[in-house]
C-alpha positions, 0 to 999 in steps of 0.5 A, spaced: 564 267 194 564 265 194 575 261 173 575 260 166 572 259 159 569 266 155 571 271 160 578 272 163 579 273 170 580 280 170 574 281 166 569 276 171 573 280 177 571 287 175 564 284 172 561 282 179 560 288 182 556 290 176 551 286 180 548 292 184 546 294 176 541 289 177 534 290 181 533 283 183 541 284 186 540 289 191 544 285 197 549 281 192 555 287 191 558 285 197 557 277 196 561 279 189 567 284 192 568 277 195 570 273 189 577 276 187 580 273 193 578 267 190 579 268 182 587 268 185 587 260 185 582 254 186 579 253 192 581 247 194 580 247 202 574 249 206 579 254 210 581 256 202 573 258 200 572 261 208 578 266 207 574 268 200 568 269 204 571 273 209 574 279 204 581 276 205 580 276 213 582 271 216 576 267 218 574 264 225 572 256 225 566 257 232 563 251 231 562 244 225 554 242 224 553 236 220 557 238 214 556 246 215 562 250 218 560 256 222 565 261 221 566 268 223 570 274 220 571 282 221 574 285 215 575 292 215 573 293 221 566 290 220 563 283 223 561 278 217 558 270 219 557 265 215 555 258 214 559 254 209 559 247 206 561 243 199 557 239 196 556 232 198 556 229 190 556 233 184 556 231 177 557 232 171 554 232 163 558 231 158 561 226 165 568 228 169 568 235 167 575 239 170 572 244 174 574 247 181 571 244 188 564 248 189 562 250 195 555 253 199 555 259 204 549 263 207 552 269 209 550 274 215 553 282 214 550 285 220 553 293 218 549 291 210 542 289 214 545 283 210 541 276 214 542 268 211 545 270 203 545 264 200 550 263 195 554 259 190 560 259 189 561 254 183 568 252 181 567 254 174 565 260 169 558 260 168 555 262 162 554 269 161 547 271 161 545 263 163 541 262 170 541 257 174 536 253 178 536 250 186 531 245 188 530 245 195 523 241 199 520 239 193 520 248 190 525 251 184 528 257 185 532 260 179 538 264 180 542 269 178 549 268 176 555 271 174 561 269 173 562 263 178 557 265 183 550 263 184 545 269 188 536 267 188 534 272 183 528 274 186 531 276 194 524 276 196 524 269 196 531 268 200 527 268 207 522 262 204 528 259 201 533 259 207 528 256 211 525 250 206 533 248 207 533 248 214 527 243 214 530 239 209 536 234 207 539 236 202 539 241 197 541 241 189 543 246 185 543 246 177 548 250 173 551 251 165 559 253 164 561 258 159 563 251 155 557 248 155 558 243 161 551 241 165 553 241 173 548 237 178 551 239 185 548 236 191 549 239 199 547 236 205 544 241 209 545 236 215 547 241 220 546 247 217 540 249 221 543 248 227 550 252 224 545 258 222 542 258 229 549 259 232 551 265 227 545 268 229 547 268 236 555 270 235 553 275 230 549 279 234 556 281 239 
């Protein structure tokens, strides 16, 4: 969903399918097969990011809650819904870094059995082999990353995750360019319970 440093675009967009490899990836490939759309040029809209996450689909706005737009999209033929957002404040160490705008999607693909996916797509390669972290109601959650997408690690604690950031303010999330630059990125999740509860609804059609 959700490029630049040590790997090529090519190599970052025919690295992310490799995902699947990965035990603690079983529902992330898709999230993955989504990210060429975005390695073409930065995302520098919302509406940019939304048709990344829509496999190239063009995406249907169906409602905005707080900071998070709901959307929709089919495809190939097959329904996709997610919730996407960009960070209210984001940081970086060494200090104003170049990076692309980096955005939060929680994603539903009802053909996957894939229900509130979260992932980042963070405006940057991250380090390769490096992993990430998100804080969210006062827990740490490590996350995988590859290329400029983040995914939990461990998929057995999304559900624990995503209901924590309903119940939240905000969420911030902790990553390390391929060049070594710290990123603190900070989401509000103003709006996101309501914007998940609407997807859920639209999803089912």
């Amino acid at each position: 969903m959700l490029v630049c440093g040590t790997m090529s675009l090519a190599q970052a967009q025919t690295a992310a399918p490799t995902a699947a490899a990965k035990p603690a990836a079983t529902t992330k490939p898709a999230a993955a097969t989504t990210k060429p759309a975005t390695a073409a040029k930065p995302a520098a809209k919302p509406e940019a990011a939304a048709a990344a996450a829509a496999g190239g689909a063009e995406p249907t706005l169906i409602g905005q809650f707080g900071t998070w737009g709901a959307y929709t999209a089919t495809p190939n033929g097959k329904k996709v819904c997610f919730a996407l957002a960009k960070p209210s404040s984001s940081k970086t160490n060494p200090p104003n870094r170049p990076r692309d705008p980096a955005y939060a999607f929680v994603s539903t693909r009802p053909a996957e059995k894939v229900t509130n996916e979260f992932s980042i797509m963070i405006g940057y390669t991250l380090k390769p082999g490096s992993e990430s972290s998100l804080e969210v109601g006062g827990a740490s959650y490590t996350m995988y990353t590859q290329g400029d997408g983040l995914w939990i690690k461990n998929a057995a604690e999304e559900e624990r995750m995503v209901d924590a950031m309903r119940k939240s303010a905000d969420v911030t999330v902790k990553g390390v360019s391929a060049k070594g630059t710290e990123t603190t990125d900070t989401f509000s999740l103003k709006g996101l319970s309501q914007a998940l509860d609407k997807l859920a609804q639209d999803c089912k059609r």
